[in-house]
C-alpha positions in Angstrom: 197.7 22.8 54.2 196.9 22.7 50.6 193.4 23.9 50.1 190.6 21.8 48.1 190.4 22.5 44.8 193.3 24.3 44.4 194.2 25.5 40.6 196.5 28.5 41.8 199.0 28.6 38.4 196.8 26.5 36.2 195.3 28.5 33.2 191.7 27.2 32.1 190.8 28.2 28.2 187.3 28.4 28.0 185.0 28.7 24.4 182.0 30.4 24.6 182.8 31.4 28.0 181.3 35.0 28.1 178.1 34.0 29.0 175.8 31.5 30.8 177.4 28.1 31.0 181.1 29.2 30.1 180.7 32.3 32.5 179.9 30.6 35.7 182.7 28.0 35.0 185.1 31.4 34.7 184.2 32.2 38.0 184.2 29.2 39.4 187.4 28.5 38.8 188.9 31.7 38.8 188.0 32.0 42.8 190.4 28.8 42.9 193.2 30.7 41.5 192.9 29.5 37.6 194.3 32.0 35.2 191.2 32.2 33.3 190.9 32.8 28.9 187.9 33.0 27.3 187.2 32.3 23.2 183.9 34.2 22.2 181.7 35.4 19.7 180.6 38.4 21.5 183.3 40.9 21.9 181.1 43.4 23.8 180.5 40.5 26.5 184.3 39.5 26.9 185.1 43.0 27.8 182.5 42.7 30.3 183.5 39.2 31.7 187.3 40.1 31.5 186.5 42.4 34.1 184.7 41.0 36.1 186.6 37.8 36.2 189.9 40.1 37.0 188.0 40.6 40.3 189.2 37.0 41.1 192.5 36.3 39.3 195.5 38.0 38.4 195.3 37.0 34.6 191.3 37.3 33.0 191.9 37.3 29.1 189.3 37.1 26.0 190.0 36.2 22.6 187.1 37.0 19.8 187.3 33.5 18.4 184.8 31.5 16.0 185.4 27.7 16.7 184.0 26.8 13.6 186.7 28.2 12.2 190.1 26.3 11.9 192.6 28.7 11.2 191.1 31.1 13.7 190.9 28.1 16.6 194.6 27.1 15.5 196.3 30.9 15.6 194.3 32.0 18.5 195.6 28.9 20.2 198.5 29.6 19.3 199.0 33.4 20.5 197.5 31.8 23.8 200.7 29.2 24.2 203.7 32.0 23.4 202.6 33.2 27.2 200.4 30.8 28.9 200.6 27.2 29.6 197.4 25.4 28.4 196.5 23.4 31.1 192.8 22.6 30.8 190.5 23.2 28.0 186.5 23.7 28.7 184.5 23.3 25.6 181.2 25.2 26.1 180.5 26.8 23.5 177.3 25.5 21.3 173.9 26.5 19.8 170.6 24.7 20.2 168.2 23.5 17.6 164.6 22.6 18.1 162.6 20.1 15.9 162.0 16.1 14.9 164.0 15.3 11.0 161.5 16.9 9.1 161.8 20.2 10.8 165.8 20.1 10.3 166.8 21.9 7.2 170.6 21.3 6.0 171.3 25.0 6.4 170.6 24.6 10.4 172.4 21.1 10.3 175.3 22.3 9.1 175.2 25.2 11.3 174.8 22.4 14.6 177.6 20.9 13.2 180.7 23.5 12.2 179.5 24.7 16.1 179.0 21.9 18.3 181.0 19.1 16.8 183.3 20.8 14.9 184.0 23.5 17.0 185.2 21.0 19.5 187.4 19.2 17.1 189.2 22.3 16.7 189.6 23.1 19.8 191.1 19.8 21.1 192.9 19.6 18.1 194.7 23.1 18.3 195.8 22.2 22.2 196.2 18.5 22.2 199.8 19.3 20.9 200.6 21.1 23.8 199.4 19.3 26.5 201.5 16.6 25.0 204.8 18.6 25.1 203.3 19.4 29.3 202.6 15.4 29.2 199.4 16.3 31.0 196.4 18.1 30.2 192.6 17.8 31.8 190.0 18.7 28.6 186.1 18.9 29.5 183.6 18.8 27.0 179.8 20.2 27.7 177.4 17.6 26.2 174.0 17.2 27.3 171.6 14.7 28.5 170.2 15.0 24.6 172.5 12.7 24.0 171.8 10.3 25.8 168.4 9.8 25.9 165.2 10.8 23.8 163.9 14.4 24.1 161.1 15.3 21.9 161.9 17.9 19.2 165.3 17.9 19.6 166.8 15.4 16.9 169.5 17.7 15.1 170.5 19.1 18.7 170.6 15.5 20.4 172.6 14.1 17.6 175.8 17.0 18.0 175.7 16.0 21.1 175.7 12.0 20.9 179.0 13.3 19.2 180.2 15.3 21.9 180.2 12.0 24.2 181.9 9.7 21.1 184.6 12.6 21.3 185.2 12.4 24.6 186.0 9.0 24.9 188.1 8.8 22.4 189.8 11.5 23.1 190.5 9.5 26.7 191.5 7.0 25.1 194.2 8.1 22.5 195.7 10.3 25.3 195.8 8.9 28.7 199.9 7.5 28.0 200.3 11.2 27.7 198.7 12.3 30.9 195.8 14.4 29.6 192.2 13.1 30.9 188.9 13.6 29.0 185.5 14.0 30.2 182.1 15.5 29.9 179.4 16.8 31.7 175.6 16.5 30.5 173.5 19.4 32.1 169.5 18.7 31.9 167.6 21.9 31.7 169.8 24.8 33.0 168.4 28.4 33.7 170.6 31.0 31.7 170.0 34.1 29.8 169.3 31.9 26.1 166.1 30.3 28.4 164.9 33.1 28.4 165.6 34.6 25.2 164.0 31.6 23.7 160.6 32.0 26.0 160.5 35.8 24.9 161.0 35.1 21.2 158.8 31.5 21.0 156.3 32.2 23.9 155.5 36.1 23.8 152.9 36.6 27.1 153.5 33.2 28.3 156.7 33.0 29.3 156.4 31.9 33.1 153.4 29.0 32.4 156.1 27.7 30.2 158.9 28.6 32.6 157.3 26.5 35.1 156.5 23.4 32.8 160.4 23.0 31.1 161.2 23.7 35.4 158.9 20.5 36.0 160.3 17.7 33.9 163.7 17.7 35.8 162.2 15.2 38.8 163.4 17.5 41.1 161.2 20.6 40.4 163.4 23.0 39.0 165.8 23.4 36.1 169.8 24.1 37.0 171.6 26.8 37.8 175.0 27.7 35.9 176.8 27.3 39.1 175.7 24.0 39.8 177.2 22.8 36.7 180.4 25.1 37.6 181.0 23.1 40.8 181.0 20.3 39.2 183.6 21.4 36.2 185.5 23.0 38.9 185.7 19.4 40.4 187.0 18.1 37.1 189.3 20.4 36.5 190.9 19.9 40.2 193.6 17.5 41.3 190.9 15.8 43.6 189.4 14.1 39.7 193.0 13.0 38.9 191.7 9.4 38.9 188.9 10.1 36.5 189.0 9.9 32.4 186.6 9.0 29.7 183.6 9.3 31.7 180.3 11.6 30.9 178.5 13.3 34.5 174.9 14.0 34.0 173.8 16.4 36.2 170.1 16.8 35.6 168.0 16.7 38.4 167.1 13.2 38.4 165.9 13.4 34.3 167.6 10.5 33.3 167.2 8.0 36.0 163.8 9.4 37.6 161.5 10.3 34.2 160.2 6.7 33.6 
């Protein structure tokens, strides 16, 4: 009998999957028989989650890759497709921004931008191609629940990511003759090594009082784990979704529905 979840033969390209978010999914995914490749910006933390993702699958890869940049997204793609299907693409990688508009310099716009939005773009648009010639093709973009609702101090951040969700049902849209289903997931707070980086470098002495406070506005008590949103992409990335496109899954601890 065919096991859940099965992706045995199916590679997964992953950006910013050495760490965190993309990581977890790696895993994830890789225990399911995915033929994992990552696109980073930290070459010393592919090697280390090449490795440790070859513990899982016969084919762990890692690419140094900037998605801001075009011509790196396109020939990196590229080098990918002369030996690997491209069968799903995970879009994790992103930087976070805190601060109302009159906080938000342009430099640090465009920077959320060429990263978060951008980034994307050139990722869907290097392996859209592809999964056309396959005529099928699952893509999954991370957004956030910043982009759906109001968050204090988080306008430049919020706004990449009322893009992400635009994207992805568009995206849906154009392509669904072709076979190739869009969706995104919108994590609430998720405990990963930038949470805390950021208490360290913004909250020197005070990091668990703070910890506890960003734990306490999910509803449920606690912020996410990596692998609770890796579940859930391993879910989307699975046969068992194949009746589900253009469709955004918060998973947030109750944030969106329970915070009023």
């Amino acid at each position: 009998m065919k096991k859940k979840f099965n992706l045995e033969n199916k590679t997964i390209i992953i950006t910013g999957g050495a760490s965190g978010i993309g990581k977890a999914i790696g895993i994830a995914t890789a225990r399911q028989g995915a033929n994992i490749i990552i696109l980073d910006i930290n070459k010393k933390e592919i090697h280390k989650t090449v490795d440790e993702l070859k513990k899982n699958t016969s084919i762990s890869e890692g690419y140094l890759c900037d998605v801001a940049n075009q011509s790196k997204v396109f020939s990196t793609i590229k080098k990918i497709s002369k030996s690997h299907s491209i069968d799903v693409l995970i879009n994790c990688a992103g930087i976070s921004h805190i601060g109302p508009i009159e906080t938000v310099n342009e430099d640090s716009l465009d920077k959320l931008y060429s990263i978060n939005i951008k980034g994307i773009y050139n990722s869907i648009k290097a392996c859209i191609p592809k999964m056309k010639k396959n005529k099928s093709g699952i893509i999954i973009n991370l957004a956030s629940i910043a982009g759906s609702v109001g968050i204090s101090d988080r306008f430049a951040y919020s706004m990449t990511k009322g893009a992400v969700l635009s994207m992805t049902l568009s995206v849906a849209k154009d392509y669904i003759d072709h076979g190739i289903r869009c969706n995104s997931i919108s994590p609430a707070r998720v405990h990963t090594p930038f949470v805390d980086k950021f208490l360290k470098q913004h909250f020197p002495g005070k990091e668990a009082e703070v910890f506890k406070k960003l734990s306490n506005s999910q509803p449920i008590g606690r912020m996410g784990s990596p692998k609770e949103i890796a579940d859930l992409a391993l879910y989307l990335c699975s046969d068992e979704s194949s009746f589900i496109t253009g469709t955004d899954f918060p998973i947030d601890g109750g944030f969106i529905k329970l915070n009023n």
